[in-house]
C-alpha positions in Angstrom: -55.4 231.8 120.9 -55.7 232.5 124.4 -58.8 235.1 124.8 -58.9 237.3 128.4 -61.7 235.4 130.0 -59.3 232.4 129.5 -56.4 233.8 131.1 -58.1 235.2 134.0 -58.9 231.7 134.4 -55.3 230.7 134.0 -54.2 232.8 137.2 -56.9 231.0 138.9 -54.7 227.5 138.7 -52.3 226.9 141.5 -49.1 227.1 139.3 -49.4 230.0 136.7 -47.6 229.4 133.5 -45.0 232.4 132.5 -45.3 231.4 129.2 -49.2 231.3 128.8 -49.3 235.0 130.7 -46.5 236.0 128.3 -49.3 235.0 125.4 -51.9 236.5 127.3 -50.0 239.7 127.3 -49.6 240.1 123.3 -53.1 239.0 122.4 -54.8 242.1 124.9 -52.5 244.4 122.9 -54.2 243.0 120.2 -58.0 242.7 121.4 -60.0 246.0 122.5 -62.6 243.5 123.6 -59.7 241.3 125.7 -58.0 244.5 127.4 -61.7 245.8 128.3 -62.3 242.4 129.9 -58.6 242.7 131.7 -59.3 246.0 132.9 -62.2 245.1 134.4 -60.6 241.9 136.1 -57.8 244.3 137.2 -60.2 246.2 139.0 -61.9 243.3 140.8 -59.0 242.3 142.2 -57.7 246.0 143.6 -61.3 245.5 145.3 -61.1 242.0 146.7 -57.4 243.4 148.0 -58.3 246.4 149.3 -61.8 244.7 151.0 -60.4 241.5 152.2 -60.3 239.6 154.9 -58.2 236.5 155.1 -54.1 237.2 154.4 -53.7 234.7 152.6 -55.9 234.9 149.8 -55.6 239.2 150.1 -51.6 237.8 149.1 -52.7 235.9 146.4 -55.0 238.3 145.0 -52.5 240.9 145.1 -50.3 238.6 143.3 -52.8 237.9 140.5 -53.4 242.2 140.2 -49.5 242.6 139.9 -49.5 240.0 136.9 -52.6 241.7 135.7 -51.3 245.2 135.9 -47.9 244.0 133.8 -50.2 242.0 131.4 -51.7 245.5 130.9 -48.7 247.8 130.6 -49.4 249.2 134.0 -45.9 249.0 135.0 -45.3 251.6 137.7 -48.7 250.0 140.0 -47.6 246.3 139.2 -44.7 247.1 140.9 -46.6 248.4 143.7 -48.5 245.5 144.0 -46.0 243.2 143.1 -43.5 244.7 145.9 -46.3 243.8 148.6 -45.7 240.0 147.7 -41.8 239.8 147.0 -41.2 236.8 149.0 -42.8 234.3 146.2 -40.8 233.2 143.4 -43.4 234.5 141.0 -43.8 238.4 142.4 -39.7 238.3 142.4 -40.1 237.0 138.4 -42.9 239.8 137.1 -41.1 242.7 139.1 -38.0 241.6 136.8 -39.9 242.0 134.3 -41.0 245.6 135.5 -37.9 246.9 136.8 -36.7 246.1 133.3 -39.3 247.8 131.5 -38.2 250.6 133.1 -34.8 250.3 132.4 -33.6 249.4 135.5 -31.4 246.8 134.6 -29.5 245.8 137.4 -32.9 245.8 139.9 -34.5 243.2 137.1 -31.5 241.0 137.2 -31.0 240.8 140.5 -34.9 239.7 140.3 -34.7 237.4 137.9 -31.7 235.4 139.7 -33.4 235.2 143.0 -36.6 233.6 141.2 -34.5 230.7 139.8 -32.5 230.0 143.0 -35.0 227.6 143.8 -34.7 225.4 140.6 -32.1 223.8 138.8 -33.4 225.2 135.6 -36.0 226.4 133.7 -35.5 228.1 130.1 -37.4 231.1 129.9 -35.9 232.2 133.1 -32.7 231.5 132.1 -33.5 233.1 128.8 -34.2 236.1 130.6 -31.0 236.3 132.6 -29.3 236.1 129.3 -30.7 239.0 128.2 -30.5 241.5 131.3 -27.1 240.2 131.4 -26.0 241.2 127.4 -28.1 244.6 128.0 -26.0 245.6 131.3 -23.2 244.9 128.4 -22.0 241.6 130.6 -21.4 240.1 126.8 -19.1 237.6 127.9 -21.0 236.6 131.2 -24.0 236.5 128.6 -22.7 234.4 125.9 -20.8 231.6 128.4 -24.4 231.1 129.5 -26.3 230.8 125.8 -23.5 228.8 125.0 -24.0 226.3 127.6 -27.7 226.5 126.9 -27.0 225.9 123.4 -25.9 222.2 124.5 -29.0 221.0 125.6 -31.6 223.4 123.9 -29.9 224.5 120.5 -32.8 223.5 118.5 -34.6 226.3 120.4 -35.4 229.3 119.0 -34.8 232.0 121.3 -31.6 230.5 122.5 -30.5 231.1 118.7 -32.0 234.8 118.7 -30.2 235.3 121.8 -26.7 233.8 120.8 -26.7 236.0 118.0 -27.5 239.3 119.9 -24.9 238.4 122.1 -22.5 237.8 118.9 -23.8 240.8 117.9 -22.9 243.6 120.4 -19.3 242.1 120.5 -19.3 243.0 117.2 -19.1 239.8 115.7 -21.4 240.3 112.3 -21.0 237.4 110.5 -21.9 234.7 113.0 -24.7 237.0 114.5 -26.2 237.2 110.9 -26.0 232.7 111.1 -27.9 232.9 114.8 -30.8 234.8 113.6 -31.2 232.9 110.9 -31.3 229.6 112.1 -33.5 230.6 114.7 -36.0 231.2 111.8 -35.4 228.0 110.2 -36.7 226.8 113.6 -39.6 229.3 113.9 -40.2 231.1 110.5 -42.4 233.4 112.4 -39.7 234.5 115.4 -40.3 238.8 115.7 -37.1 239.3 117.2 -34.8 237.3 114.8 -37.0 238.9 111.7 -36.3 242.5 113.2 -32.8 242.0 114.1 -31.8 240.7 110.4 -33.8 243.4 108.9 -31.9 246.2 111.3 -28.4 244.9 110.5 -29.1 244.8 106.5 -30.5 248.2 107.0 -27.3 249.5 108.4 -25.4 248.1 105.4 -27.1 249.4 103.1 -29.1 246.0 101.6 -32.7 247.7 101.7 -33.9 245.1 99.3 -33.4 242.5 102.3 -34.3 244.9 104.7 -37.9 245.7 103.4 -38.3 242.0 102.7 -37.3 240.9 106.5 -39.5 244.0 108.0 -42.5 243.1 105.9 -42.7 240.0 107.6 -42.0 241.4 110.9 -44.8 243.7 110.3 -47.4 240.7 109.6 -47.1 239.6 113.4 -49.4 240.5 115.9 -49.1 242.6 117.4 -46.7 244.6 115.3 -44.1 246.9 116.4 -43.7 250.4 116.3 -40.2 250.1 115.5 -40.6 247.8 112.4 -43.1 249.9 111.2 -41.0 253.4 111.6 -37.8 251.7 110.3 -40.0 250.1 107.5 -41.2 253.9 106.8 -37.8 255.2 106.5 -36.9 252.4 103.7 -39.7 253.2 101.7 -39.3 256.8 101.7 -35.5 256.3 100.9 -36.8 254.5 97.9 -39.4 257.0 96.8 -42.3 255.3 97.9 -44.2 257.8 100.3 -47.7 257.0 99.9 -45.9 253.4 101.5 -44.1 255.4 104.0 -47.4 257.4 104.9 -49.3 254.2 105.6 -46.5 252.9 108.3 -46.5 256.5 109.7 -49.7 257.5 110.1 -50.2 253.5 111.5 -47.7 254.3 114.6 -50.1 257.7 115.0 -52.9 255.7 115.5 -51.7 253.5 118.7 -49.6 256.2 120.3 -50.7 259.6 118.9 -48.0 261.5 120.9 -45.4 259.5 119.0 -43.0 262.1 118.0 -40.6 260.2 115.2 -43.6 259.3 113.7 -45.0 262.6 114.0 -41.5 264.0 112.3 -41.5 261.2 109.9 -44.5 261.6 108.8 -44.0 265.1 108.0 -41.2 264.5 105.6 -42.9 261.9 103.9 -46.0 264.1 103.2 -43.7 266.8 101.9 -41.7 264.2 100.0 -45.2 263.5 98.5 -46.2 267.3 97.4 -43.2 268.5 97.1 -42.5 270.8 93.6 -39.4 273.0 92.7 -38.8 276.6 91.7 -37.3 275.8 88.6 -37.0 280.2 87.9 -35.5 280.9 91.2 -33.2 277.3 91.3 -31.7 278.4 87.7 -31.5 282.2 89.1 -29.3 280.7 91.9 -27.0 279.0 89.7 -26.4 281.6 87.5 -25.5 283.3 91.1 -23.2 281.1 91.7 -21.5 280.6 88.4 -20.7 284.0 88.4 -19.4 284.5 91.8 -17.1 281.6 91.6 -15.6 283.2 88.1 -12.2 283.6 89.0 -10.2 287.0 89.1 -7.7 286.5 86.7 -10.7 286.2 84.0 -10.6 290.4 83.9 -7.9 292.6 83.0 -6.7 294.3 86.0 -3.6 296.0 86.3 -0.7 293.6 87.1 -0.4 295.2 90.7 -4.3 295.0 91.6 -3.6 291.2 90.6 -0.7 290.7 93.0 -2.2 292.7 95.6 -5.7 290.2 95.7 -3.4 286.8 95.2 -1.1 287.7 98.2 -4.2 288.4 100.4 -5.9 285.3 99.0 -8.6 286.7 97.0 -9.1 284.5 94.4 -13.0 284.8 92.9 -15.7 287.2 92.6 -17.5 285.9 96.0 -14.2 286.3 98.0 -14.4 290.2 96.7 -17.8 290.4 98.2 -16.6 289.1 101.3 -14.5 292.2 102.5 -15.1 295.3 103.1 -13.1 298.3 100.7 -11.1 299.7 103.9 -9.9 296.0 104.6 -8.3 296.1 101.1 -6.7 299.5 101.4 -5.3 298.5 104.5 -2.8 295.7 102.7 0.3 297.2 101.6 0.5 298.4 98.0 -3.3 298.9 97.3 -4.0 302.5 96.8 -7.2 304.3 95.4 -6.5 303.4 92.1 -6.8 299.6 92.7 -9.7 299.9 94.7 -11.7 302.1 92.0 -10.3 300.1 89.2 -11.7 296.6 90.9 -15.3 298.6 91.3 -15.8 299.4 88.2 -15.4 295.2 87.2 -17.9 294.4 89.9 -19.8 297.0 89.3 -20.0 295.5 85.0 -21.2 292.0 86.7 -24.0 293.9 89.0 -22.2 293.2 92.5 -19.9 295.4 94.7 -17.4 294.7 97.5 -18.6 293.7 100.8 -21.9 292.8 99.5 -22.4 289.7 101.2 -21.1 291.3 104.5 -23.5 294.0 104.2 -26.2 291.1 103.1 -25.1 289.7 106.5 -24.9 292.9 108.7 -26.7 291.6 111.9 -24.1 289.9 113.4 -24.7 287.2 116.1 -22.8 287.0 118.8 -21.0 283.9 118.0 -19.3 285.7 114.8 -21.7 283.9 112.6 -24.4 285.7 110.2 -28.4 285.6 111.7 -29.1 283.5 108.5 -26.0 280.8 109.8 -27.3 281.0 113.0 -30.4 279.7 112.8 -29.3 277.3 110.4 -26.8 275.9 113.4 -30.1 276.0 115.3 -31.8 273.9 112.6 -32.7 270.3 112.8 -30.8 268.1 110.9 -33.6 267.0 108.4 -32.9 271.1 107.5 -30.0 269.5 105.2 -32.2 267.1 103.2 -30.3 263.8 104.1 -32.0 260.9 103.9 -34.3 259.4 105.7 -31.2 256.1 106.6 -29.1 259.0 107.6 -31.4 261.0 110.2 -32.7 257.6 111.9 -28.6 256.8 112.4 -27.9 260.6 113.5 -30.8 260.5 115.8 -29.7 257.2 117.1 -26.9 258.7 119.0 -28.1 261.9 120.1 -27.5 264.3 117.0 -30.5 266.1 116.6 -29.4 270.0 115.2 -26.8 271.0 112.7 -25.1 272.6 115.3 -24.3 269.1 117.3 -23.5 267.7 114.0 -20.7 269.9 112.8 -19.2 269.8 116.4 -18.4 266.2 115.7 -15.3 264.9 113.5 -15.9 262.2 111.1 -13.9 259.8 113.2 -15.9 260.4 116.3 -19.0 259.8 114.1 -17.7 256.4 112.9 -16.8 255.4 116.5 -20.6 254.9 116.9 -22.4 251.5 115.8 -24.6 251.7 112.8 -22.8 255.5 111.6 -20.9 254.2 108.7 -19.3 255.5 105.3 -21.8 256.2 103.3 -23.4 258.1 105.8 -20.4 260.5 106.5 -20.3 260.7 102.7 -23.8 261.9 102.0 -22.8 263.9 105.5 -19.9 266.0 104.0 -21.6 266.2 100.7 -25.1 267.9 102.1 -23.2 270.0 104.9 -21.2 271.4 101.5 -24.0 272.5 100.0 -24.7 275.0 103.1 -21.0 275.5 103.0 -20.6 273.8 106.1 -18.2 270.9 107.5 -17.8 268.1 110.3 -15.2 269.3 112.6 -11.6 268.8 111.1 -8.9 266.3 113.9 -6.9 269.2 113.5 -9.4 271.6 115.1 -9.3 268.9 117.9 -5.8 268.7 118.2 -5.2 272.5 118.5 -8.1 272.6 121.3 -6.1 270.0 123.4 -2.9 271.4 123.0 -4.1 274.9 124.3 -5.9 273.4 127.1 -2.5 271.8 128.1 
């Protein structure tokens, strides 16, 4: 293990190893005793910068703080630092490595290639350029590189981890799934290839393989707040909250502004405690048994019974659902009908246009106050699971509203929405007597805007 004191030694040496500061960086993530000793060398060297004399040592100081500052998670001032010494191959490499942690992807790359110009090849580096490349979705660009990599260092395991992300977002599954794994027959203990198996058997479905790959993920240092919220999500799904709690509350205690965790944690708590109404759940379905009891059940005159068919009226709920002048309005329905269907309703303990009147404050969208802030509603509001809300949330759905906007196509269009989740989707929205968007709706929507 390299400890802090150590690596400030290590930027001391004429020719600063990438790889050793890459170390350097996880082990003060995992040390409050290292990242206390690194702040303080951080701050030694803003003063030797700020107070020195000679240029060229005030330069390599202010290399050593930019380093220092990434090593840290300092981002924005590394770059500040960093930008003050561009001209070395070094500066140019760590304000890649900046520029990308703050997603600007094409700024990194065009780092990262002008600190390799120099040499014919170094690993790491070209590692690197691989993956700006495959995240500025230059697959192809990307994969001719690992692939020529692969001829010379295929016994390597990041070049296997990054062949098979590659593979991967072209959509190429089943040869992704090989990569990763031989990049762990290489190094059993590789974070990325762990977290990338245990994210693509999540998505299908395998959570068996999913918690086992995770798990292991989770035993590195220093651990990941994804793994650990994914790894959550699982557990929950499968019942185990006090499990999920642990991960949760975990993420809480490194970042307590976290706000999945935050949400996640909330479910899983409630999950925990939670207890039904068994009273008022059978009170509703004896509701809804008897609205649903259709109208040819009762003995109504035969022209009351043509009247409702032609108008559509086929159950007790579609009586409550308009109002009496709507009725006497359709041709053929007189008083008689009307007092004759009231006194029915009135045997069961209902009355026409009782859910209207239930519903009387309109909003202005047409909708009930009740639907409305249902649209309103986060998505957890619909009890899916907790798969299902990490893959809404994944692509930007975070209300009920935005979700019944979308058809199930455009849904499946996105990686990682599959079947079963627009299944459990159309069977929860149901429930609320809601639906995802119909093509036809769609369709009609284009053709009047043409």
């Amino acid at each position: 293990m390299i400890t802090a004191m150590v690596g400030i030694g290590i930027l001391e040496q004429e020719s600063i190893s990438r790889d050793a500061v890459q170390l350097l960086r996880k082990q003060v993530y995992t040390s409050t005793e290292e990242k206390e000793a690194m702040e303080k060398e951080a701050e030694r060297l803003a003063n030797a910068v700020k107070k020195g004399k000679d240029p060229a040592k005030v330069k390599d100081d202010t290399l050593k703080l930019g380093i220092v500052l990434w090593i840290l998670g300092r981002t924005s001032e590394a770059v500040e630092a960093l930008n003050e010494v561009k001209t070395r191959k070094l500066a140019c490499y760590y304000l890649g490595k900046c520029y990308e942690e703050l997603g600007d992807n094409e700024k990194a790359l065009e780092l990262l290639e002008k600190a390799r110009k120099e040499d014919t090849e170094e690993l790491d580096l070209e590692l690197d350029i691989v993956d700006m490349q495959r995240k500025m979705g230059r697959n192809k660009e990307a994969l001719k590189k690992i692939e020529h990599l692969a001829k010379v260092h295929g016994d390597n395991a990041e070049v296997q981890y990054e062949w098979g992300y590659c593979l991967e977002d072209m959509g190429e599954y089943q040869e992704t799934m090989s990569h990763y794994n031989k990049a762990l027959d290489i190094d059993p203990q590789h974070a990325g290839a762990l977290f990338r198996l245990a994210y693509n058997y999540d998505l299908e479905g395998d959570d068996a393989k999913a918690i086992a790959y995770y798990e292991k993920c989770k035993k590195l240092s220093p651990t990941y707040t994804n793994v650990l919220i994914n790894l959550g999500i699982l557990y929950e799904d499968k019942g185990e909250y006090e499990k999920a709690i642990n991960c949760f509350e975990t993420v809480l205690r490194a970042d307590p502004n976290n706000s999945r965790a935050s949400l996640y944690l909330k479910d899983a708590k409630a999950s925990l405690y939670m207890y039904y109404d068994e009273e008022k759940l059978k009170a509703q379905s004896r509701e809804t048994e008897l609205l649903n009891i259709p109208i040819s059940d009762f003995e109504l005159s035969v022209r009351s019974k043509n009247c409702l068919e032609r108008m559509n009226i086929r159950t007790l709920k579609d009586l409550t659902m308009v109002t009496e002048s709507q009725l006497l309005s359709f041709k053929n329905f007189g008083e008689t009908s009307l007092t004759e269907i009231k006194n029915v309703l009135a045997q069961k303990g209902i009355r026409i246009g009782q859910a209207l009147e239930e519903q009387r404050r309109l909003h202005p969208l047409g909708v009930s106050e009740q639907e409305a802030e249902l649209l309103k509603s986060p998505v957890s509001t619909l009890e899916l699971s907790a798969r299902t809300l990490k893959a809404l949330e994944k692509i930007g759905i975070h209300t009920v509203e935005e979700l019944v906007s979308k058809t199930e196509k455009e849904l499946l269009s996105h990686k990682g929405i599959r079947e079963l989740h627009t299944d459990e989707l159309r069977e929860k929205l149901s429930r609320w007597e809601l639906s995802l968007r119909h093509e036809e709706e769609v369709s009609e929507l284009e053709s009047d805007e043409l």
